[in-house]
C-alpha positions in Angstrom: -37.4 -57.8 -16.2 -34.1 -58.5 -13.8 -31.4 -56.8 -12.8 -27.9 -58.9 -13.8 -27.4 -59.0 -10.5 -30.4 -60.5 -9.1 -29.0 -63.8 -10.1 -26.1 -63.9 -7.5 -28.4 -63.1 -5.1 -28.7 -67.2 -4.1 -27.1 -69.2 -1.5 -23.1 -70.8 -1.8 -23.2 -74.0 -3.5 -20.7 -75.3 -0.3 -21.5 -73.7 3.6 -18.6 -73.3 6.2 -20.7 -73.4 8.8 -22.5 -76.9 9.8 -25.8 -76.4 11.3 -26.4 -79.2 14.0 -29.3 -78.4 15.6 -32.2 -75.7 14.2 -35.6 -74.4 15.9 -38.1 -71.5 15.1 -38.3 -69.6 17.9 -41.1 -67.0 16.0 -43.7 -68.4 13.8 -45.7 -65.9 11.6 -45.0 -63.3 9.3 -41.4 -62.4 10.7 -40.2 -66.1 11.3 -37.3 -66.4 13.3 -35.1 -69.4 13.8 -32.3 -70.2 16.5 -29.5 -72.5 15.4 -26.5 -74.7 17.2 -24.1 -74.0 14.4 -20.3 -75.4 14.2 -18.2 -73.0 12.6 -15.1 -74.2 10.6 -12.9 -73.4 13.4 -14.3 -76.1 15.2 -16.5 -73.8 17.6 -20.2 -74.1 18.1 -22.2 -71.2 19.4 -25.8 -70.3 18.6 -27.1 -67.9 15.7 -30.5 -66.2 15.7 -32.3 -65.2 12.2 -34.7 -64.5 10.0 -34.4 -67.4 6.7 -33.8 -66.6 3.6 -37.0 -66.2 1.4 -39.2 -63.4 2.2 -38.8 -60.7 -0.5 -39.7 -57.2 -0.9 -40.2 -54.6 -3.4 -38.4 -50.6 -3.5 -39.9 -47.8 -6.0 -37.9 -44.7 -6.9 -41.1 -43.1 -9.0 -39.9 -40.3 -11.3 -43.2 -37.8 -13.0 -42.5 -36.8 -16.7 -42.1 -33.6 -14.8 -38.9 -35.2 -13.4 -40.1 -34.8 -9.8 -39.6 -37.5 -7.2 -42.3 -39.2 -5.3 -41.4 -40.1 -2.0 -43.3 -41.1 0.7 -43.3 -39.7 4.9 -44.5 -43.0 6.6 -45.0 -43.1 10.3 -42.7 -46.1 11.5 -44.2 -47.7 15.1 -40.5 -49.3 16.1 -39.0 -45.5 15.6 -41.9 -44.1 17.1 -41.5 -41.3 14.1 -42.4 -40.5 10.5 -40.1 -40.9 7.9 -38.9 -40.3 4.3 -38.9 -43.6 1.8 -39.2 -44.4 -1.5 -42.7 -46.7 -2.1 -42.0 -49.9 -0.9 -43.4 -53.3 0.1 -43.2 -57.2 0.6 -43.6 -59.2 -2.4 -46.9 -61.6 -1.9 -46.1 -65.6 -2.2 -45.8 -66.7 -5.7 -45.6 -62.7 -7.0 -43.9 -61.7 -9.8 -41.5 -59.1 -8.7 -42.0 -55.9 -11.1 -46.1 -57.3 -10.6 -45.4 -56.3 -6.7 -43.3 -53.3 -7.8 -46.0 -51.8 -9.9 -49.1 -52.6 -6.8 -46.9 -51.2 -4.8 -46.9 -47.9 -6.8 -50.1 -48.0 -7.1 -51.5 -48.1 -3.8 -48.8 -46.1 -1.9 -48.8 -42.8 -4.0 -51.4 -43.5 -6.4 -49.0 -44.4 -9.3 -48.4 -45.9 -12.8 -45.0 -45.6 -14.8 -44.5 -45.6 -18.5 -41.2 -47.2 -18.0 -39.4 -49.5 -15.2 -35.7 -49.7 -14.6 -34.2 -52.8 -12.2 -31.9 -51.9 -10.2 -29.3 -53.5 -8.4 -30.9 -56.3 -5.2 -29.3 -56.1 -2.0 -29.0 -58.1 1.3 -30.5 -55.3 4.0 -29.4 -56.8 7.3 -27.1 -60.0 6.1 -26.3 -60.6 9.7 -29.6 -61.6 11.3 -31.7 -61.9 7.6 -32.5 -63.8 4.9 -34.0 -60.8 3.4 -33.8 -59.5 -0.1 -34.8 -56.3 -1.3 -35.7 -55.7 -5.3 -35.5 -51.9 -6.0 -36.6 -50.3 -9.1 -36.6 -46.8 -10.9 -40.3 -46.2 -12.4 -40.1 -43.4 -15.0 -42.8 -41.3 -16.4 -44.7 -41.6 -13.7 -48.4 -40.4 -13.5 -50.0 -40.1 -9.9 -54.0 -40.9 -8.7 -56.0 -41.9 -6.1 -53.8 -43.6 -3.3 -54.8 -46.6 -1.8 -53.7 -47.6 1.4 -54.0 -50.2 3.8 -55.3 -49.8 7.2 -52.6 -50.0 8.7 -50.5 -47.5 7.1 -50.1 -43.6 7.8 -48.6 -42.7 4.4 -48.1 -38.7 3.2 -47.0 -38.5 -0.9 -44.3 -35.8 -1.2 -43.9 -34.7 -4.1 -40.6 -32.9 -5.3 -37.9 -32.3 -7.8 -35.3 -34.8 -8.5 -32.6 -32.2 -7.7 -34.2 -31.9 -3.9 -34.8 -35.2 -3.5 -31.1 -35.7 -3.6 -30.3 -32.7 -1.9 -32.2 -34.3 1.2 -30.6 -37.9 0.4 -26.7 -36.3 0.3 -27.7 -33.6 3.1 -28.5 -37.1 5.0 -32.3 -36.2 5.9 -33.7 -39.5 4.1 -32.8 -41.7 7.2 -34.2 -45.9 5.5 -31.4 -47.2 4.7 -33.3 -49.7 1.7 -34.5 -46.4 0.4 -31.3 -44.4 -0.1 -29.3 -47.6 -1.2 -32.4 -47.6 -3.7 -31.9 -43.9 -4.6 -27.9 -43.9 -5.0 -28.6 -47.0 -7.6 -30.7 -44.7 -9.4 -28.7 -41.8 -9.7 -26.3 -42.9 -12.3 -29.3 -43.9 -14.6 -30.9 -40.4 -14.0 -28.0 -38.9 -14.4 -27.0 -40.7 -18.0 -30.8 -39.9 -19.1 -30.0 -36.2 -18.6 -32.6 -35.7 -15.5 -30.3 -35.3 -12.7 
């Protein structure tokens, strides 16, 4: 199950820029690199990243109720809690709608009848390597969450109609999730549940 335009989601077959020296600078989970790069103006300066690779999951669930399941998360770098679709990194060697459908699982508790892919998307091109997967999960029945320790996760549960009063009224502040939503709405919408 892809999206058409997962595939273009890959690196240029040519580069403009020549890299002539490259370090990690972070190792870990967030790896960062710092390159000497020669651009093709003939300049060199030095460019700070995360590579490409790591990969993560988005979850739009929708109830046979048609009722949105978003999440309030508590985000430490904010130092506040805020509203998300279900989300999360995709494990090494993970299929992606395998990580989508964990994901929905242990975040709000959930299993869909049906998955939609939806467009993939670059979330900070500029400094990552990043890609983001979202998804629409339809007829979605809820459960037991399961969390991990480290997360501080509320389910919210509402209809579709206010969940996209809040994303338009500009009170879902993630950027992943409302790219994530506004790629859903025109599938919603042609299903007759927006």
């Amino acid at each position: 199950m892809i999206h058409p335009n997962w595939a273009a989601l890959v690196e240029d077959d040519t580069q403009p820029w020549a890299t002539l020296e490259s370090r990690q600078i972070v190792s870990g989970f967030r790896t960062v690199f710092e390159d000497r790069v020669r651009l093709p103006s003939g300049a060199e300066t030095t460019y700070q990243y995360r590579p490409r690779g790591p990969r993560a999951v988005f979850v739009l669930p929708v109830t046979a109720q048609g009722e949105a399941v978003l999440i309030r998360q508590y985000r430490y770098p904010l130092r506040a809690t805020v509203t998300e679709v279900v989300a999360g990194g995709v494990e090494r060697g993970e299929d992606l709608l395998a990580a989508a459908q964990r994901e929905l699982h242990e975040e709000v508790g959930g299993t869909a009848a049906e998955w939609v892919p939806l467009p993939g998307f670059y979330p900070q091109p500029s400094i990552s390597g990043v890609i983001f997967y979202p998804f629409l999960a339809l007829g979605v029945t809820l459960g037991d969450m399961h969390h991990e320790d480290t997360e501080t996760i509320e389910r919210v549960v509402v209809p579709l109609a206010e969940a996209y009063r809040r994303l338009d009224a500009g009170e879902i502040l993630d950027g992943s999730s409302s790219l994530a939503m506004w790629h859903a709405r025109g599938v919603l919408a042609g299903r007759g549940l927006l």
